[in-house]
C-alpha positions as YAML, in Angstrom:
chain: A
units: angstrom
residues:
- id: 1
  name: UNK
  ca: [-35.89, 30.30, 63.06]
- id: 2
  name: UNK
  ca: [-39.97, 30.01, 63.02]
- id: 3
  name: UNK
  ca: [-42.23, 32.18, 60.53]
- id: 4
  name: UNK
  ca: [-45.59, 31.88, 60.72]
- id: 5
  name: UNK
  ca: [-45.66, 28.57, 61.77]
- id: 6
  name: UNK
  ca: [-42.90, 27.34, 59.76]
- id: 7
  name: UNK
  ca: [-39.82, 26.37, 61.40]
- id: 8
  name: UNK
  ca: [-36.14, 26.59, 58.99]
- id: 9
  name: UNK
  ca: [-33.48, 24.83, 60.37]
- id: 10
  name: UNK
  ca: [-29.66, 25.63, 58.78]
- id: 11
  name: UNK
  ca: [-27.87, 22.87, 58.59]
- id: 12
  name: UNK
  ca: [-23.91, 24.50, 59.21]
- id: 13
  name: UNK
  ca: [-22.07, 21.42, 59.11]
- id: 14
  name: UNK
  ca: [-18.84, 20.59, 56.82]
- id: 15
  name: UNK
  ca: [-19.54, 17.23, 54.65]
- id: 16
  name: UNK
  ca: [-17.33, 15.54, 52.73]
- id: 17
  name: UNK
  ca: [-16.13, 16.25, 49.34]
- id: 18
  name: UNK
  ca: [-14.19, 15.41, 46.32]
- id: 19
  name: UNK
  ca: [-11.64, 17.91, 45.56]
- id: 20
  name: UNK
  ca: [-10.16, 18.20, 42.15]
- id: 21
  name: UNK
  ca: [-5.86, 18.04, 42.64]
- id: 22
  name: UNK
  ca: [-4.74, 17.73, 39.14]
- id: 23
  name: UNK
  ca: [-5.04, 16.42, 35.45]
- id: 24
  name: UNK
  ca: [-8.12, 18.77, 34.49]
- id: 25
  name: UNK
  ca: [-7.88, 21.16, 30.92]
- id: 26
  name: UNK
  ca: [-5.24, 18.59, 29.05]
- id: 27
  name: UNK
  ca: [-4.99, 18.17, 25.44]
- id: 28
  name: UNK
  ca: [-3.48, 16.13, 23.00]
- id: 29
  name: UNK
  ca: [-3.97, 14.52, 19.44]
- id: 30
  name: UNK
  ca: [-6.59, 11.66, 18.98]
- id: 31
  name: UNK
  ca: [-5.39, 8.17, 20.36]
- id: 32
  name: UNK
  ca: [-2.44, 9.58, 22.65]
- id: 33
  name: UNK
  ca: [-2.41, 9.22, 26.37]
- id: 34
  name: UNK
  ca: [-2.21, 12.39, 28.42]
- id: 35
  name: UNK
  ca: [0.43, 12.72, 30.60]
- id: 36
  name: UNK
  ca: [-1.07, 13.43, 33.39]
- id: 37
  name: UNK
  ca: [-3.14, 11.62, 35.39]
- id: 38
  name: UNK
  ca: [-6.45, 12.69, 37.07]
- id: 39
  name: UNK
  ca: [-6.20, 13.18, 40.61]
- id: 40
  name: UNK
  ca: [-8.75, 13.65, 42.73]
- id: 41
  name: UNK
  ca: [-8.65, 13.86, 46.89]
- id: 42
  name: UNK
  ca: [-11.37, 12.55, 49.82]
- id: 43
  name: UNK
  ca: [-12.38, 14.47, 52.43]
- id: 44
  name: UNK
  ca: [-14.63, 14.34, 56.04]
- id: 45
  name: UNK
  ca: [-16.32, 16.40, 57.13]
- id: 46
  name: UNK
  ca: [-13.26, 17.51, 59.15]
- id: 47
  name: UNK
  ca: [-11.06, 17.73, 56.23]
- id: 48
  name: UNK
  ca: [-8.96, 14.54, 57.05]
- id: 49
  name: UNK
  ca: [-8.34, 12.29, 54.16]
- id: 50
  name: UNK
  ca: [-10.56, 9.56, 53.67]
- id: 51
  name: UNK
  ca: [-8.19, 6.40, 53.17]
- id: 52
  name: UNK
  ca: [-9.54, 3.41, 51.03]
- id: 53
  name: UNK
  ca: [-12.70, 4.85, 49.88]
- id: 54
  name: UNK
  ca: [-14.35, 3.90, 45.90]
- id: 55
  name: UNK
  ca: [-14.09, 6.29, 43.32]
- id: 56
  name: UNK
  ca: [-15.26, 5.89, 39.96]
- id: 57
  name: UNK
  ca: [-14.51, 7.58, 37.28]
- id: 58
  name: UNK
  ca: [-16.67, 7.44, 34.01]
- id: 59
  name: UNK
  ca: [-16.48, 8.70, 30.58]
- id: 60
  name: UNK
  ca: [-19.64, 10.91, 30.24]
- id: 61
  name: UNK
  ca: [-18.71, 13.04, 26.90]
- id: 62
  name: UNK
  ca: [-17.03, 12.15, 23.72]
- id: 63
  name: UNK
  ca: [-15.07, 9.14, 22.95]
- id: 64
  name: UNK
  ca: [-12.08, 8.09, 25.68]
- id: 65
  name: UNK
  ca: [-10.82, 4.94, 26.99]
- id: 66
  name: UNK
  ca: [-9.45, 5.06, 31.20]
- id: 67
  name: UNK
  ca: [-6.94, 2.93, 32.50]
- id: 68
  name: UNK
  ca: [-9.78, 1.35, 34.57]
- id: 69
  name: UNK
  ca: [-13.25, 2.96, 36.08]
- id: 70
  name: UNK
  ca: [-12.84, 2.44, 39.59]
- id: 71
  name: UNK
  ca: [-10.39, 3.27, 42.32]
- id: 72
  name: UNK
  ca: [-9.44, 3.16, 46.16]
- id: 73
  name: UNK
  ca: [-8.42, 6.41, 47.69]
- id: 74
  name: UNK
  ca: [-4.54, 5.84, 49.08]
- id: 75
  name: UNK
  ca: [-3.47, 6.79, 52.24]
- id: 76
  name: UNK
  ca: [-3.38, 10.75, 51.63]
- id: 77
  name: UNK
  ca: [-6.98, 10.05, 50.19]
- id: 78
  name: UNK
  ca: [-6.27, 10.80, 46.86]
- id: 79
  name: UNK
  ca: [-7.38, 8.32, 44.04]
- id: 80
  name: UNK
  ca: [-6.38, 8.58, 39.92]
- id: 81
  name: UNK
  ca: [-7.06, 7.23, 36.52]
- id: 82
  name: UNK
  ca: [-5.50, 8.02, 33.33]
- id: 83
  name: UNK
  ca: [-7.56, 8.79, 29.78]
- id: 84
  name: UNK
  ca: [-6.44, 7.94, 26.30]
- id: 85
  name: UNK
  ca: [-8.08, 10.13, 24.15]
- id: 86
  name: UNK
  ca: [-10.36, 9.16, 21.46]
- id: 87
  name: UNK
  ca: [-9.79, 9.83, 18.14]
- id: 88
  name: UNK
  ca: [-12.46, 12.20, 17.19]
- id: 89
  name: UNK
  ca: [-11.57, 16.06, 17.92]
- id: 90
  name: UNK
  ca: [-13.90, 17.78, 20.45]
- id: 91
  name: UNK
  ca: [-14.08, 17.27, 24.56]
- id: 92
  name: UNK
  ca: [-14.07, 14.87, 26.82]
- id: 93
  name: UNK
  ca: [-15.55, 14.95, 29.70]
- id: 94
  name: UNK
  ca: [-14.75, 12.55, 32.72]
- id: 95
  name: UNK
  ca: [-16.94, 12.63, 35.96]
- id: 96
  name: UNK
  ca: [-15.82, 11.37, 39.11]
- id: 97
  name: UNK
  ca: [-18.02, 10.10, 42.37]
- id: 98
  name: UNK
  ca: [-17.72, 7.97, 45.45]
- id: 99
  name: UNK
  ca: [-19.90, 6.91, 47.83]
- id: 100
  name: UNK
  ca: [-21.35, 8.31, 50.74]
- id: 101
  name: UNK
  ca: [-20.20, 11.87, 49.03]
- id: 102
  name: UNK
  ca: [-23.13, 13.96, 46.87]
- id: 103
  name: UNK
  ca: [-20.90, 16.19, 44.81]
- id: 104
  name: UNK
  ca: [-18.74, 14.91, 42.06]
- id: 105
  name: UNK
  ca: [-16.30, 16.71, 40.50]
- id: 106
  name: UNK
  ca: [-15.63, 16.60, 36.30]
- id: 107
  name: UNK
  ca: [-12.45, 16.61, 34.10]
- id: 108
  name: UNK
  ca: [-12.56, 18.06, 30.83]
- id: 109
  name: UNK
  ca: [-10.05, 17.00, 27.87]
- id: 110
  name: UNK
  ca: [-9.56, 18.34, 24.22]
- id: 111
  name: UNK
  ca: [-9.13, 15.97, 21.42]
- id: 112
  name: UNK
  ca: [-7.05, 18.05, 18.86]
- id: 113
  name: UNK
  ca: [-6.99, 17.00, 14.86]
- id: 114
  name: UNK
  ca: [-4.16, 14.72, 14.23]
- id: 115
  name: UNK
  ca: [-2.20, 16.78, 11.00]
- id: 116
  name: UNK
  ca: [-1.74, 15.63, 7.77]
- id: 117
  name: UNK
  ca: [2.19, 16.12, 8.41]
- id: 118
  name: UNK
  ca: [1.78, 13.69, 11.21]
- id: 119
  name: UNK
  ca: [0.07, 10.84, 9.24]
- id: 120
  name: UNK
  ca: [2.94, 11.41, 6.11]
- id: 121
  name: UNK
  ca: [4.76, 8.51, 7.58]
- id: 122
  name: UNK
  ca: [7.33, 8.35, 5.10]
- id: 123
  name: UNK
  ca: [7.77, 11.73, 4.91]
- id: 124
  name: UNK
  ca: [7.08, 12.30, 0.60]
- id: 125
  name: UNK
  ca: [5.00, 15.16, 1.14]
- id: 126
  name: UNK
  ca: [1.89, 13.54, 0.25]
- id: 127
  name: UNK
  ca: [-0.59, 10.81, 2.55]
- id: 128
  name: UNK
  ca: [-1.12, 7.68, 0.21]
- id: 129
  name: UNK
  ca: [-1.21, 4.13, 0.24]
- id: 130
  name: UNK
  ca: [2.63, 3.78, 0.98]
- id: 131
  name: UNK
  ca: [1.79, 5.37, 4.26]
- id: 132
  name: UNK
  ca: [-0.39, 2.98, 5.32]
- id: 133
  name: UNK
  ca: [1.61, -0.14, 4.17]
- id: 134
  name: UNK
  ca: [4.20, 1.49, 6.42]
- id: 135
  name: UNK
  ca: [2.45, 2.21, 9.79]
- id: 136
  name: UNK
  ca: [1.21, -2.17, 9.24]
- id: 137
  name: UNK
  ca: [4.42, -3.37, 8.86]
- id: 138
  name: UNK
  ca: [5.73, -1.29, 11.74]
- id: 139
  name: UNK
  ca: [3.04, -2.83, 14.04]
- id: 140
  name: UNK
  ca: [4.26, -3.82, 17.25]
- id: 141
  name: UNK
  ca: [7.44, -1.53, 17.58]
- id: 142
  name: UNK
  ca: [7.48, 0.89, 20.24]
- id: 143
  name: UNK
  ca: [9.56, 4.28, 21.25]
- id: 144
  name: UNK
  ca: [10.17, 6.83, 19.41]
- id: 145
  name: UNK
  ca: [9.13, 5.62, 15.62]
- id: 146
  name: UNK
  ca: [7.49, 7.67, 12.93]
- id: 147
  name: UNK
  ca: [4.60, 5.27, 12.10]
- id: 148
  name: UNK
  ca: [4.00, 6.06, 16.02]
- id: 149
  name: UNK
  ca: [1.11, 8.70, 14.42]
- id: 150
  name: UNK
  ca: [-0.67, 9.00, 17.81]
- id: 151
  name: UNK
  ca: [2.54, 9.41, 19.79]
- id: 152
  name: UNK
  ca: [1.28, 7.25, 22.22]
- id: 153
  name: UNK
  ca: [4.76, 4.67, 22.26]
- id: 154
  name: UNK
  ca: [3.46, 1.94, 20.23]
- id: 155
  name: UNK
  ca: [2.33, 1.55, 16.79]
- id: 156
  name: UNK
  ca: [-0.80, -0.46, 16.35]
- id: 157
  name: UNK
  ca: [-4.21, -0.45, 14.57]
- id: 158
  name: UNK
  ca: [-5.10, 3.11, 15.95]
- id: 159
  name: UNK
  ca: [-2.39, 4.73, 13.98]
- id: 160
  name: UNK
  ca: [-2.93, 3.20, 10.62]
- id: 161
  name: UNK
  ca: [-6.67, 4.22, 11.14]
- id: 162
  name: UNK
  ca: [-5.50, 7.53, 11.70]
- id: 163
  name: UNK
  ca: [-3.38, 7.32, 8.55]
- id: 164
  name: UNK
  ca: [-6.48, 5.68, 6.30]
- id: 165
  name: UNK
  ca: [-8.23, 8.87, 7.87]
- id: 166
  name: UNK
  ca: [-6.11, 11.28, 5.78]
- id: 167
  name: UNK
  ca: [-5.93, 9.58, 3.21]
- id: 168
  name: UNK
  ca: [-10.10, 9.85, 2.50]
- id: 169
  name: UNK
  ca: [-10.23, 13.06, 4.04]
- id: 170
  name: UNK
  ca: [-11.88, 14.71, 0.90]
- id: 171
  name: UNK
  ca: [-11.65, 12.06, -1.46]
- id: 172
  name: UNK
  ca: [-14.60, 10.81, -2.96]
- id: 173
  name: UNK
  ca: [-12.46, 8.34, -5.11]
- id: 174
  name: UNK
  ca: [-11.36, 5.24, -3.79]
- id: 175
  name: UNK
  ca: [-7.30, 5.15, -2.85]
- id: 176
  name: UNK
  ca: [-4.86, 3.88, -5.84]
- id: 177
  name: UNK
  ca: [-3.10, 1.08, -5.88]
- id: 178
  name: UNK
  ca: [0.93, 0.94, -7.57]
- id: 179
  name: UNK
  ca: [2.60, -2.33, -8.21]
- id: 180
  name: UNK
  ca: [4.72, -1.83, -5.57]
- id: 181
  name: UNK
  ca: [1.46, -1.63, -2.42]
- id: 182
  name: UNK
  ca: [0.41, -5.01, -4.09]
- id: 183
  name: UNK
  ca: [4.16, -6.95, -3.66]
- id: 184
  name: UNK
  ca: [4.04, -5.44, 0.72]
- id: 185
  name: UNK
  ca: [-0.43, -5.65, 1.57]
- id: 186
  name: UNK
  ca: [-2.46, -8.71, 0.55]
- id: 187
  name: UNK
  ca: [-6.12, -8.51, 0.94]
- id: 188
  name: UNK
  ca: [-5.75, -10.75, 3.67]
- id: 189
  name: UNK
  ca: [-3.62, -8.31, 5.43]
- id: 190
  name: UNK
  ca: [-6.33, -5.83, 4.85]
- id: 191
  name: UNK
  ca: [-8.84, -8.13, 5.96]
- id: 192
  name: UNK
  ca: [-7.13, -8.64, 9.28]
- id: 193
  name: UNK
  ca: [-6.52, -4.67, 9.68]
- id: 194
  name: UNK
  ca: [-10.39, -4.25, 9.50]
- id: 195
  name: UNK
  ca: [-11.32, -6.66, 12.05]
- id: 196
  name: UNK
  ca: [-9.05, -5.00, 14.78]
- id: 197
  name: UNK
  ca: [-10.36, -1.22, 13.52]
- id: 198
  name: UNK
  ca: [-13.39, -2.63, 14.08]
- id: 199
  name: UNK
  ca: [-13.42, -3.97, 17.35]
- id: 200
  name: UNK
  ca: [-12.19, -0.67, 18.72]
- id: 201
  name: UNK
  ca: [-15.94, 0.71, 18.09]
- id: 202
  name: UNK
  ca: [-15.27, 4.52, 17.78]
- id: 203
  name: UNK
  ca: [-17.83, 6.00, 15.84]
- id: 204
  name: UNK
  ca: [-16.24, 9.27, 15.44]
- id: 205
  name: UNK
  ca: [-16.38, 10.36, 11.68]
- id: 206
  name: UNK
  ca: [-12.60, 10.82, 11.40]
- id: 207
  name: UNK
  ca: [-12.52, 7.18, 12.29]
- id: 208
  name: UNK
  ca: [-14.94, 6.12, 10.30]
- id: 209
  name: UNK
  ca: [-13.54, 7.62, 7.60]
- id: 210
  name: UNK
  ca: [-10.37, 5.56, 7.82]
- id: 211
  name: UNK
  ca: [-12.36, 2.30, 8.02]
- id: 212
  name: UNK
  ca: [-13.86, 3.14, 5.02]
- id: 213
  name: UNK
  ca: [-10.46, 3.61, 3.35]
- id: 214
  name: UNK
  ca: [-9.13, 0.18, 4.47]
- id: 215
  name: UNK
  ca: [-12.57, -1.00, 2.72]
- id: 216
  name: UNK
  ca: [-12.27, 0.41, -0.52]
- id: 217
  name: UNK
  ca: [-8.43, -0.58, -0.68]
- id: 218
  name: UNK
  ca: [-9.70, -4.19, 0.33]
- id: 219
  name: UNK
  ca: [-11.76, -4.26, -2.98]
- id: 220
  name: UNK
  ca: [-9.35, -3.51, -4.26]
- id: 221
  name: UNK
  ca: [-7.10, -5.87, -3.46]
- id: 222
  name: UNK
  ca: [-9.87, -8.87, -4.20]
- id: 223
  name: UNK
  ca: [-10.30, -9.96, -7.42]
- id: 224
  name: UNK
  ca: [-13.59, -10.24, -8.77]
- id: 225
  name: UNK
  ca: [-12.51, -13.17, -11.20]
- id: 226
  name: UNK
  ca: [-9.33, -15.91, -11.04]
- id: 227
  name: UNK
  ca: [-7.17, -15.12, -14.31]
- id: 228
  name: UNK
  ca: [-4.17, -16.57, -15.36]
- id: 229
  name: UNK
  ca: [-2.26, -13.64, -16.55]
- id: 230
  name: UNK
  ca: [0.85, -13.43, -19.35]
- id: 231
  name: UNK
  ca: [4.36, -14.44, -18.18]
- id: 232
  name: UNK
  ca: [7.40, -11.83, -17.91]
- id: 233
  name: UNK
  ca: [9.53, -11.64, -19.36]
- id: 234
  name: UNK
  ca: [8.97, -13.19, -22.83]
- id: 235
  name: UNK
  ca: [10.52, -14.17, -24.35]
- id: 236
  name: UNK
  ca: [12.90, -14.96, -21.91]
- id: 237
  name: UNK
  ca: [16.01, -16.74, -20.49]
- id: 238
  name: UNK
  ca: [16.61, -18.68, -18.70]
- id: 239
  name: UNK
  ca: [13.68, -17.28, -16.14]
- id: 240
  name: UNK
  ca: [10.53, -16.14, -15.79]
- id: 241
  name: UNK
  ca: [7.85, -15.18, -13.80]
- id: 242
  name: UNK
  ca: [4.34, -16.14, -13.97]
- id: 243
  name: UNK
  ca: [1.36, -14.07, -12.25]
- id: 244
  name: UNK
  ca: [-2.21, -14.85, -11.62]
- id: 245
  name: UNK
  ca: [-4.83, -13.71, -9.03]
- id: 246
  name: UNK
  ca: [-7.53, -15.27, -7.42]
- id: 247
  name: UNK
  ca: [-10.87, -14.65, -6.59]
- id: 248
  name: UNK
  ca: [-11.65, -17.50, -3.90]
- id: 249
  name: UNK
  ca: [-8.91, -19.43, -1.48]
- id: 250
  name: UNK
  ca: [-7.58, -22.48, -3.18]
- id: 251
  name: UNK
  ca: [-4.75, -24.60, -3.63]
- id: 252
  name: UNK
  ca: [-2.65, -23.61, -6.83]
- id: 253
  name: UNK
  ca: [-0.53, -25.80, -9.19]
- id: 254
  name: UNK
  ca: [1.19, -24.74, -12.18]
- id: 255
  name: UNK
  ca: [1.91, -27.11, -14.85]
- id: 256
  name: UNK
  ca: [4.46, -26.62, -17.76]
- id: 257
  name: UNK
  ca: [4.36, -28.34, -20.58]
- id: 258
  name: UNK
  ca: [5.97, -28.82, -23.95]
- id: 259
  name: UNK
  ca: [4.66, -28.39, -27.22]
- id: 260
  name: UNK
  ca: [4.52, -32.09, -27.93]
- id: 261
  name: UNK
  ca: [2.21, -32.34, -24.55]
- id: 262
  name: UNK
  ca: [4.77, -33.71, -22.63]
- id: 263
  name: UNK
  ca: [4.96, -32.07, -18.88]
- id: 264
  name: UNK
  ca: [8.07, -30.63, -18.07]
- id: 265
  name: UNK
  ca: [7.85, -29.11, -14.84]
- id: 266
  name: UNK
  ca: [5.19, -28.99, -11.85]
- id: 267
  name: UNK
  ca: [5.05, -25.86, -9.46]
- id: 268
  name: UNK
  ca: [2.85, -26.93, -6.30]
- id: 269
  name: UNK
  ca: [2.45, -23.35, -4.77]
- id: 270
  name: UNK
  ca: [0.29, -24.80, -2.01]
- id: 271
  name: UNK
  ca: [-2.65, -22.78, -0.20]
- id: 272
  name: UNK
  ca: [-2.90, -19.35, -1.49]
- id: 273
  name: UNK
  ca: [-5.44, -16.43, -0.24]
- id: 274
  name: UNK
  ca: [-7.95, -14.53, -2.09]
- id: 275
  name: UNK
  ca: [-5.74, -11.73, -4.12]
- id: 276
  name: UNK
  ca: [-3.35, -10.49, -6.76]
- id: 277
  name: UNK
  ca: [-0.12, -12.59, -7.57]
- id: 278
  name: UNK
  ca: [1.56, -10.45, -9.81]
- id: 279
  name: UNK
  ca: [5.28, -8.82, -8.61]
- id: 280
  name: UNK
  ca: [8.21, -10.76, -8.46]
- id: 281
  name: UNK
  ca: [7.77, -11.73, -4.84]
- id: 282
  name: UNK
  ca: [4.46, -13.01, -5.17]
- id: 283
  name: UNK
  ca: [4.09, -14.79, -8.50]
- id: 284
  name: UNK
  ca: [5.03, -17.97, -9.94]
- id: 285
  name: UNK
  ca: [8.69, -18.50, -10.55]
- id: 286
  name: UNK
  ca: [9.93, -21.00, -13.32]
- id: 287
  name: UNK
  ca: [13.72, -21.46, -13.91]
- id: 288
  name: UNK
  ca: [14.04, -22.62, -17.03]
- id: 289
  name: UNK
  ca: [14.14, -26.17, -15.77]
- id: 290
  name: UNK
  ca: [12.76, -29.15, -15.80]
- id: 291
  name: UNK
  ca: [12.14, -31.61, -12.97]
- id: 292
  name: UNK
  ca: [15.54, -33.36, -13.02]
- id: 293
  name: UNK
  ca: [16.93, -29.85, -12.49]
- id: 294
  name: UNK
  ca: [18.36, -29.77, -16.28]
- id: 295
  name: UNK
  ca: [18.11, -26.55, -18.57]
- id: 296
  name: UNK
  ca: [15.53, -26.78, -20.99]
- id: 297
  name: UNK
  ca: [15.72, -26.15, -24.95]
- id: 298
  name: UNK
  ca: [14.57, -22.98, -26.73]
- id: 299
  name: UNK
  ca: [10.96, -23.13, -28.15]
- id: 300
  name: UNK
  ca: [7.58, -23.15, -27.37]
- id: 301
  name: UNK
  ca: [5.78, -24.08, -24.09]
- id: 302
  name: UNK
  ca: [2.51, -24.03, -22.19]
- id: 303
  name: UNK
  ca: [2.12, -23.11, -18.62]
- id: 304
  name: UNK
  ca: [-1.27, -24.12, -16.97]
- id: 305
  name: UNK
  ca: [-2.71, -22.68, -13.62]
- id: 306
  name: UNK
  ca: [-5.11, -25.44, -11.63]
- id: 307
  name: UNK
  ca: [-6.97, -24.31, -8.87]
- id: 308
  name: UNK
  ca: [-8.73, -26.72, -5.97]
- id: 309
  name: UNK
  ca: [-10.97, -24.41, -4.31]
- id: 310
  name: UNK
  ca: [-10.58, -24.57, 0.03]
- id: 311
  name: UNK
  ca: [-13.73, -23.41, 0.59]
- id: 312
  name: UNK
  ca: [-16.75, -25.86, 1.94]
- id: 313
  name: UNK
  ca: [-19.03, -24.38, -0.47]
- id: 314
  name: UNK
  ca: [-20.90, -25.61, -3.47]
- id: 315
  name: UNK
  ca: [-20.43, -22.26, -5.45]
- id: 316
  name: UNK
  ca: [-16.79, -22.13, -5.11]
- id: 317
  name: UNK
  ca: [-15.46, -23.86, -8.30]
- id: 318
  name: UNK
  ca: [-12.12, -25.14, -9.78]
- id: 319
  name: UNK
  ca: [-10.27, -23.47, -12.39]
- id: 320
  name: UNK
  ca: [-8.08, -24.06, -15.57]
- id: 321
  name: UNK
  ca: [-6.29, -22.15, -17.70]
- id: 322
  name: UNK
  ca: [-3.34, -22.24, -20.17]
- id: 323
  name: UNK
  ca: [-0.73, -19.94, -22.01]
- id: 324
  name: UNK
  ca: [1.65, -19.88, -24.30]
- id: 325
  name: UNK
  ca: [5.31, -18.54, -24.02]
- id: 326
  name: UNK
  ca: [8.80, -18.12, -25.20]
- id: 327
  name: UNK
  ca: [12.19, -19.60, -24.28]
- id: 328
  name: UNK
  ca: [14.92, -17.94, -26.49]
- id: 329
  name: UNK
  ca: [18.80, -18.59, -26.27]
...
């Protein structure tokens, strides 16, 4: 065709295209897997499948990991990756190319909210601290579990972040702490729960919220000072317990004495962390007994707590402290 000098050629040929097969419009709750892949097909110009052809797919909207970013078209031409959502709610979008073809094609995904119901591990009607202790000592277990919160088949960091989530969503104060959450989550624990939320980078506010749960329960959990705290029972026989906490890493020893100075017992605890020693499963145990193994008399003694600090630093000081208590027969 030729217009005033101007000559327009149509160009009527076929090229070859991505087509879209399956996986596009899914949904699921933040952190799952959807169950079905995305599939997309390679065409010529003639419609024949291209075989062993590179396809990418990339994340180009919200927050979504793929089971890897590139792919070689199989036989039939048809290549697939598989998303795991992120855990903020919203879309996803997922664009797909190859080379040597101009037109990509793009998946879409919705992230729906993860319910409360869903992060009430235990199933008490309410999302609290016992919830979270839960999902962490459930890591690692897989199938069909109800610390699972994601549904995705394995419990791991993702689902107690989910459950931190709902437990700040709305609270400005920080989470509380029974005696019970002390004897099952050290702040070690906590410590080490951080770290992996963290390395997962989301930066979704529903995320973020539940590292910022996991940070005030870690204060929590640290002690600002070391204390040597009272004994329980006492008065007692023929046992008791002794708690403490500790604001720095160190080596503990607890010394009992009686009242004419004489030591009667040594408890080498060994290398404890940074926290709260105060349940029955975490604090000092005396049996009544001194170190030949024989009962003790009633009366008076003195139980002293010695730290020797672990850390290489010139601030981190030993500590000493002394108490009195109670046997009675």
């Amino acid at each position: 065709m030729q217009a005033k000098g101007v000559e327009i050629a149509f160009d009527n040929r076929t090229h070859s295209a991505l087509v879209k097969i399956s996986g596009d419009t899914q949904e699921g709750e933040g952190g799952t897997t959807l169950e079905n892949p995305f599939v997309v097909e390679a065409l010529d110009e003639h419609g024949v499948p291209i075989t062993g052809l590179g396809v990418t797919f990339r994340v180009i909207e919200g927050e979504g990991h793929l089971s890897a970013t590139t792919a070689l078209t199989d036989a039939d031409g048809k290549a697939q990756k598989t998303l795991t959502l992120g855990p903020n709610p919203g879309v996803i979008k997922v664009r797909v190319t190859a080379a040597g073809i101009t037109s990509p094609v793009t998946f879409t995904a919705t992230v729906t909210e993860v319910s409360r119901l869903a992060a009430d591990v235990n199933g008490d009607g309410t999302v609290n601290i016992q919830d979270l202790v839960l999902v962490a000592s459930s890591f690692g277990q897989t199938g069909q579990n109800r610390a699972d919160v994601n549904g995705d088949g394995d419990v791991n960091i993702q689902d107690l972040v989910m459950v931190a989530g709902a437990l700040g969503e709305g609270a400005a104060a920080s989470p509380a702490l029974h005696p019970s959450d002390l004897a099952r989550l050290t702040a070690a624990q906590v410590q080490d729960l951080l770290t992996q939320a963290r390395q997962m980078a989301f930066t979704d506010p529903a995320y973020l919220r539940g590292i910022a749960v996991l940070e005030q329960l870690l204060a929590l959990l640290q002690p600002r000072e070391t204390a040597l705290l009272p004994n329980y029972p006492n008065p007692f026989n023929p046992e008791t317990w002794i708690p403490y906490q500790l604001a720095e890493p160190a080596a503990v020893t607890i010394r009992i004495y009686a009242v004419d100075g004489s030591l009667v017992r040594t408890l080498s605890l060994g290398h404890k962390a940074t926290g709260s020693y105060q349940t029955r499963t975490r604090a000092a145990h005396w049996d009544g007994r001194n170190s030949i193994g024989e009962p003790v008399a009633s009366g008076v003694y003195f139980y002293t707590l010695s730290t020797e600090s672990t850390r290489h630093s010139v601030t981190a000081g030993d500590f000493t402290a002394t108490r009195k208590m109670l046997i009675r027969k």
